[in-house]
C-alpha positions in Angstrom: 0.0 0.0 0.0 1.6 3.3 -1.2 0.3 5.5 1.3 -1.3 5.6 5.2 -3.3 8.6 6.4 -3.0 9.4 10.1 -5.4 12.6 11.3 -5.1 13.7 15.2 -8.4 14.3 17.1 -6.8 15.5 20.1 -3.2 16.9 21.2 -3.9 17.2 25.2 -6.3 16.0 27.7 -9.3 18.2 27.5 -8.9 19.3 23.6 -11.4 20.4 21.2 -13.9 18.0 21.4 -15.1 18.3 18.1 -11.9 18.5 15.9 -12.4 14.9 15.2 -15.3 14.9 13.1 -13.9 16.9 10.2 -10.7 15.0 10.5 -13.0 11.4 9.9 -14.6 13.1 7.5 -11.5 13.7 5.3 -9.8 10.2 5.9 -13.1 8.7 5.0 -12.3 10.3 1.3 -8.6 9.0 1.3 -7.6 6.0 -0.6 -5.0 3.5 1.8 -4.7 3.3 5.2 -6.3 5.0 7.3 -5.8 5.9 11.3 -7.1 8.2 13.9 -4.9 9.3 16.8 -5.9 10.9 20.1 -3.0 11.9 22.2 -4.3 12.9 25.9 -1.4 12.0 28.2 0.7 14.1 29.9 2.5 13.3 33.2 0.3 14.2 35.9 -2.7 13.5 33.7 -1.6 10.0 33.9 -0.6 10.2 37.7 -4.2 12.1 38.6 -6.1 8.6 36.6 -3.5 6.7 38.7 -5.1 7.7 41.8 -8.3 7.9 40.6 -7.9 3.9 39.5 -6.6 3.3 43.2 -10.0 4.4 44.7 -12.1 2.8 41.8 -11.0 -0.5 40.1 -13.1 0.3 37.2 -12.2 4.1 37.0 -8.5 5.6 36.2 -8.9 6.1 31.8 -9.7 9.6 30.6 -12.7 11.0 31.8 -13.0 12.2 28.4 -13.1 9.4 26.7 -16.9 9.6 26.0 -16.5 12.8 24.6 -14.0 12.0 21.8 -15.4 8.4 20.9 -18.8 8.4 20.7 -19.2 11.2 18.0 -16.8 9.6 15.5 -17.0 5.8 16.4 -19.9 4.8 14.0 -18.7 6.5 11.1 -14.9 5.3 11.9 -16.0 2.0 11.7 -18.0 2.4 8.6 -14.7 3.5 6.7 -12.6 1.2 8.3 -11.0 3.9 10.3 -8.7 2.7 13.0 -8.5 4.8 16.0 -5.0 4.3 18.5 -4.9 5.9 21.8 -3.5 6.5 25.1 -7.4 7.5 26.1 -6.5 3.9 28.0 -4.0 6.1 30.9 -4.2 4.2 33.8 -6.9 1.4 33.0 -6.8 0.8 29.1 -8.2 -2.6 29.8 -11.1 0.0 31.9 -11.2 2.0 28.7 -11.9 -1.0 26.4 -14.9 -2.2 28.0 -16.4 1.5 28.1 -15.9 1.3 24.4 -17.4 -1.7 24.0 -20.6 -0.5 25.9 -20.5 2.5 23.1 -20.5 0.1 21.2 -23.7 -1.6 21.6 -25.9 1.9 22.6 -24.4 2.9 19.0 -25.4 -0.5 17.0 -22.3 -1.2 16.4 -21.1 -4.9 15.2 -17.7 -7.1 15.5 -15.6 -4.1 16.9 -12.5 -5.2 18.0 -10.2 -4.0 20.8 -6.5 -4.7 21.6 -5.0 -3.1 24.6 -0.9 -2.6 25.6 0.1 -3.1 28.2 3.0 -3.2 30.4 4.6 0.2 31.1 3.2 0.2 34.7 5.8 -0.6 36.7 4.6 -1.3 39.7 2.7 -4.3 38.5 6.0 -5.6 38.3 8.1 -4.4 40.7 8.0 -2.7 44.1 7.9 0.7 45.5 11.6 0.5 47.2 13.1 -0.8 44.0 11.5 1.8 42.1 12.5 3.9 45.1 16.8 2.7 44.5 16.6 3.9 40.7 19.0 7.3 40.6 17.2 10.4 39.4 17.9 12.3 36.4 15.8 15.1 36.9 12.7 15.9 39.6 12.8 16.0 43.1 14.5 12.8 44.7 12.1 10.0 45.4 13.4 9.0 48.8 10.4 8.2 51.7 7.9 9.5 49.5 4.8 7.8 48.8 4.8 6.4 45.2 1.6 7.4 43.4 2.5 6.3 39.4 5.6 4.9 37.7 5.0 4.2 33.6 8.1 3.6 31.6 7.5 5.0 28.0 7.1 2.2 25.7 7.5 2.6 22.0 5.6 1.8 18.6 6.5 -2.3 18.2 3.3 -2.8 20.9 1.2 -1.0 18.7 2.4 -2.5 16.1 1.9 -5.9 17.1 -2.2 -5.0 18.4 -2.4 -3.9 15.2 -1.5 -7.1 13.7 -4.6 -8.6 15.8 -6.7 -7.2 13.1 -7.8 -4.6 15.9 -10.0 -1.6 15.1 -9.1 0.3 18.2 -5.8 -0.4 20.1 -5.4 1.2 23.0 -2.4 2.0 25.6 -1.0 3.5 28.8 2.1 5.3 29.0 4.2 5.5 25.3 5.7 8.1 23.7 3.3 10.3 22.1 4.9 9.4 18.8 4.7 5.9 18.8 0.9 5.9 18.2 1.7 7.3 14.4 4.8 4.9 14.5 3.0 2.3 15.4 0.7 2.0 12.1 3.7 2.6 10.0 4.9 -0.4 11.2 2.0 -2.4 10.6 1.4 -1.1 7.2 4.8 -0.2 5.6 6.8 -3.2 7.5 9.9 -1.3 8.4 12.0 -2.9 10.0 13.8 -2.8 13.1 17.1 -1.2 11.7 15.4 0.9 8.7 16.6 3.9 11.1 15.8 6.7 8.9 12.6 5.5 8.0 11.6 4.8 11.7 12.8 8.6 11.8 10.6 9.8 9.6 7.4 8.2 10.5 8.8 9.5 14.2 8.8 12.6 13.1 5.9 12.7 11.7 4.0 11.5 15.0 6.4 14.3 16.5 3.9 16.7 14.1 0.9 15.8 14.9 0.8 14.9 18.4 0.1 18.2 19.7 -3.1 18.6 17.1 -4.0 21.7 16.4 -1.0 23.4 17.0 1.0 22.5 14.0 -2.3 23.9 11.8 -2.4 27.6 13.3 -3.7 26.5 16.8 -1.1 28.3 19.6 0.9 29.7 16.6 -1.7 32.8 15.9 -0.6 35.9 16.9 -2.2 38.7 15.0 -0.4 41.1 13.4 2.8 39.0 13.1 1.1 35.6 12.6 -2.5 35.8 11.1 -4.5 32.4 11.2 -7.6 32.7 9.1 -10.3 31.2 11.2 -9.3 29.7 14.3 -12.5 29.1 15.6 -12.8 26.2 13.4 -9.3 25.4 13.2 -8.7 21.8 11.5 -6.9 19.4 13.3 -3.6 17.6 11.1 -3.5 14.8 8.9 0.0 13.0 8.1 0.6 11.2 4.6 3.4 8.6 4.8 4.8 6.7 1.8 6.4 3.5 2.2 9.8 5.5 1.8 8.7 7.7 5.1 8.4 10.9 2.7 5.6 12.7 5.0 3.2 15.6 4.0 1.7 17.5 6.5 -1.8 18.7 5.7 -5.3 19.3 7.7 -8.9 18.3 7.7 -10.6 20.2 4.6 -13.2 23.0 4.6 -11.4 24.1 8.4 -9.8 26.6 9.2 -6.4 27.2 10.8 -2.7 27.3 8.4 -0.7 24.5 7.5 2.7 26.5 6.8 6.2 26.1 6.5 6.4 28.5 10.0 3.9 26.5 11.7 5.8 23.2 10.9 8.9 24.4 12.0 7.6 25.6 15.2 5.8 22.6 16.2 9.5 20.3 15.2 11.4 22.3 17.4 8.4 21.5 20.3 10.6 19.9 23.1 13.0 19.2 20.8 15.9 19.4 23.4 18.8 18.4 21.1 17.5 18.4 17.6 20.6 16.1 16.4 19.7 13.6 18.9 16.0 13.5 19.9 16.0 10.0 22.4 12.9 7.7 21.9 12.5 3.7 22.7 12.4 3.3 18.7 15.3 5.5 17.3 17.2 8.5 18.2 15.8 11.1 15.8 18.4 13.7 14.1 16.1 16.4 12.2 19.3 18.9 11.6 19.0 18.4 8.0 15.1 18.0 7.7 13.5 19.6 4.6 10.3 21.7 4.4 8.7 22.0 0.6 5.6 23.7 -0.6 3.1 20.7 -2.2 0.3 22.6 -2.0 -2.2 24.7 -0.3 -1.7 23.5 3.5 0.1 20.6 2.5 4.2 21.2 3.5 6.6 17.9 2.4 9.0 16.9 5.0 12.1 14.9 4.6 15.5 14.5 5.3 15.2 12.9 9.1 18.1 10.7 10.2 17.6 8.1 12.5 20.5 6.1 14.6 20.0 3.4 17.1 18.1 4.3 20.4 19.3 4.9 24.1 20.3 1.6 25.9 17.8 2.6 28.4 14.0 3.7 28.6 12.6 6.9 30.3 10.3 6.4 33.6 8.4 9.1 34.8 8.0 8.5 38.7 4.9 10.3 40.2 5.0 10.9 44.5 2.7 12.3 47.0 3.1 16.1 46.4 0.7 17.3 49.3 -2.0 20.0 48.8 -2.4 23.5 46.9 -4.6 25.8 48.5 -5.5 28.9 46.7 -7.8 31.9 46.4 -8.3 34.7 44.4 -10.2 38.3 44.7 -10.5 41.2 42.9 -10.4 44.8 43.4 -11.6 47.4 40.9 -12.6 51.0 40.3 -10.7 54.1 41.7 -7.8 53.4 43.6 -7.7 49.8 42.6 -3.9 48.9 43.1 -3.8 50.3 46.8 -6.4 48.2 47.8 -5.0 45.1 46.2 -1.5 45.9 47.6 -3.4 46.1 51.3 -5.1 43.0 50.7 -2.0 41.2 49.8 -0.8 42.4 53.0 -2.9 41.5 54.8 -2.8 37.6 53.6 0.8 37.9 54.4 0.2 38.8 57.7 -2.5 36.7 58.1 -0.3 33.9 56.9 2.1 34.4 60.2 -0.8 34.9 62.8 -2.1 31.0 62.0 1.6 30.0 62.4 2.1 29.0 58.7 5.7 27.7 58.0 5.2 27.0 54.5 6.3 30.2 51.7 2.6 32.0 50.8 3.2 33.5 47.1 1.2 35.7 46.7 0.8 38.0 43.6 -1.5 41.0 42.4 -2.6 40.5 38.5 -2.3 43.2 36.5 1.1 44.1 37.8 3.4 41.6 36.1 2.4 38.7 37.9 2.7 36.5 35.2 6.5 36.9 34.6 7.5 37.9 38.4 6.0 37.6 41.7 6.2 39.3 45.2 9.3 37.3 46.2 11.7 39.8 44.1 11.4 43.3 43.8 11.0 43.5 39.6 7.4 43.8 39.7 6.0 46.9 37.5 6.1 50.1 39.5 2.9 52.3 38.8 1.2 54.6 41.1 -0.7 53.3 44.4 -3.8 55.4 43.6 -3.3 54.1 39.9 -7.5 52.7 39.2 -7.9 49.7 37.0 -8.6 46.3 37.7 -6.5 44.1 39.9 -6.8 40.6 40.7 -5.3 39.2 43.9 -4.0 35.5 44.2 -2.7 33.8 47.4 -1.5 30.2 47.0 0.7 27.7 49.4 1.9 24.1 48.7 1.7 22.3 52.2 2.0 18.1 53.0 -1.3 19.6 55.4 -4.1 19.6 53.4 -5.4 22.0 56.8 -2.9 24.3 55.9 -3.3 25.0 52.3 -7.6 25.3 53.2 -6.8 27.8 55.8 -5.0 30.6 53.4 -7.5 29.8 50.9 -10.2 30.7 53.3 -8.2 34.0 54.4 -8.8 35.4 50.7 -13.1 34.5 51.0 -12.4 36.3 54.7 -11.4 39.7 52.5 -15.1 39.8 51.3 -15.6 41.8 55.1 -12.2 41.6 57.0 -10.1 43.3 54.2 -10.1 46.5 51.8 -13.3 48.0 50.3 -15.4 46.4 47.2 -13.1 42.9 47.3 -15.3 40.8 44.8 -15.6 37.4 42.6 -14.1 35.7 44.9 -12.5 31.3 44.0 -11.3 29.2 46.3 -9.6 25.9 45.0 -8.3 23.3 47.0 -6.5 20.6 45.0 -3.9 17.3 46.4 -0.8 17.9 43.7 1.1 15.1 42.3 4.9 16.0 41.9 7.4 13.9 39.3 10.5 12.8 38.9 12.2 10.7 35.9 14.7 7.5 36.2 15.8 5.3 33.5 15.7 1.3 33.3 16.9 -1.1 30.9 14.2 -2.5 28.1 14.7 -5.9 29.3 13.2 -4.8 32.8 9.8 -3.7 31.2 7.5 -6.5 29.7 4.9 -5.3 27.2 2.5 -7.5 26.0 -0.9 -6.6 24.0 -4.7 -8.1 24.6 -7.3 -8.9 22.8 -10.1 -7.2 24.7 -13.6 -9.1 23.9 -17.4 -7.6 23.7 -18.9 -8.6 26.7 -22.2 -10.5 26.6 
């Protein structure tokens, strides 16, 4: 088959919920191939499901998962669309039956499911050895309660569920890549060595994993970078020949930009070291990748170089990381700034009458609070009587989730107990999930892929 067609539906947990549909709609016109991918996992998204999972068995896959499936299942199905995803997060098996159950309200026949499996670690091993493995970046893991660890597998899983003859294959922790790698291995049969062909088709998941923001999404900025219609952005759709050449195009009749510039801002997208880009299936080199023209919205990439990849796999490592407590208040009118600047105050001083030991930050928007705080002395100097509109935020990290409730309650106390015409107050108290990475040999982490069954 000369070609496979591989649209994105989502880029992050939460997405457009409707970006799928027009991106269906355009793969159902194409002639090979044809894949959906929805890439909703980040970090902590995957440690929050964690936790989630630990309170309810059946629970712990994105709560979202409704959302993006059920518009686009039926007609995905129809046009022998195949859908792969990390919707799975903590529970794919979780997600499959929910599918399943979609399924059958939809009508739907003979839908198969294969789940990967495998890159949580502590099915296999236990909190104190995961607790021995040296840190390369994050805060050190030693006596801290161990919420998530999920190595990153690559594409050969997916490959191999693919294989199964699956119409949905879903997984945990990979790299967001590997869910476009993974179909290119099923379909074009590169092999394990074909390095710069693995490159490519990495590369190319490397595009569209972030949706929308390689079509205009996150890229507008108007006057210097105009994006006709973002409202109705369309979401991306890779085309990869059996030689790995890749075009870069989106769903049609959407808006949004498919450009040289937007390409090139979405490959350098945590691109670290851009000679040596480290995943489980190749170390990707894109220093002498080539952007053409091929048509409205449609850019050509080549040029990728691939080499052999790191001896060892990244684990992310997610611990206890206690409780943020904040609140927020605004102050407005005449003489706006003073009053915030009292206020703020006032929390501060509030802060060492309850005996808090933890740092408050607490900052006044509108001021430069987004690029400085009131721990240095850069803020934006403008007159106390200057009037405007000032919002004031007050927020603590503490191990007592007491604590971090108490200085969110001291910004609803402003309402009465602080300056004049405080207003629209919000209180949000949240438990936080901190990270750290380690690496571990491939042969320590077992993959293995499951049929999941419709349930009678």
């Amino acid at each position: 088959m000369s070609k496979v067609y591989i649209g994105c539906g989502a880029g992050f947990s939460g997405d457009r919920f409707d970006a799928a549909l027009p991106v269906v709609d355009t793969l159902s016109r194409c002639d090979g191939a044809r894949f959906l991918i929805f890439e909703v996992l980040a970090e902590r998204t995957l440690a929050i499901a964690q936790r989630i999972r630990m309170k309810d068995p059946n629970a712990g896959y994105s709560p979202y998962l409704d959302a993006y499936i059920e518009p686009i299942l039926k007609k995905a199905k129809d046009n022998d669309i195949r859908i792969v995803s990390n919707l799975g997060a903590a529970n794919p098996q979780g997600a499959a039956k929910r599918i399943h159950q979609l399924a059958r309200e939809l009508g739907i026949e003979g839908l198969k499911i294969a789940v990967v499996s495998g890159d949580d670690l502590l099915e296999l091993y236990s909190p104190q050895d995961i607790q021995e493995l040296p840190t390369m970046e994050g805060i050190s893991l030693g006596g801290r309660e161990i919420v998530a660890a999920n190595a990153y597998l690559g594409a050969r899983p997916i490959a191999d569920a693919l294989q199964l003859d699956a119409d949905i294959v879903l997984v945990g922790r990979t790299t967001d890549a590997a869910l476009t790698l993974g179909p290119l291995l099923h379909v074009h049969g590169w092999q394990e060595q074909d390095w710069d062909r693995i490159a490519q088709g990495t590369l190319a998941g490397h595009l569209l994993e972030c949706g929308g923001q390689v079509t205009g999404a996150y890229f507008a900025d108007p006057g210097f970078k105009d994006v006709p219609n973002l409202a109705e952005v369309g979401f991306p759709i890779a085309e990869i020949d059996v030689n790995g050449e890749v075009i870069i195009t989106k769903a049609a009749h959407t808006g949004g930009l498919v450009s040289q510039a937007t390409v090139t801002e979405q490959i350098l997208y945590e691109m670290h070291d851009p000679g040596n880009y480290l995943t489980p299936d190749v170390t990707l080199d894109v220093t002498d990748v080539c952007l053409e023209d091929a048509g409205p919205n449609r850019i050509r990439v080549t040029g990728a170089l691939g080499k052999p990849p790191p001896p060892t796999l990244k684990v992310t490592v997610s611990v206890d990381g206690g409780w943020l407590g904040e609140g927020e208040i605004t102050y407005a009118g005449p003489n706006a700034l003073a009053r915030a600047e009292l206020a703020a105050s006032v929390l501060k001083r509030r802060s060492q009458i309850l005996g808090v030991q933890e740092p408050l930050r607490v900052d006044i928007i509108g001021t430069g609070a987004v690029h400085d705080n009131d721990m240095s002395a850069k803020r934006q100097q403008q007159p106390s009587s200057a009037a405007g509109e000032y919002r004031v935020r007050a927020a603590i990290r503490s191990e007592s989730q007491k604590t971090a409730q108490q200085i969110s309650d001291e910004v609803l106390s402003l309402y009465c107990s602080g300056p004049a015409a405080g207003g629209g107050v919000r209180q949000y108290v949240s438990q936080q999930v901190s990270t750290a990475s380690v690496l571990i040999e491939p042969e320590k982490v077992l993959p293995h892929v499951l049929a999941m069954r419709v349930e009678a």
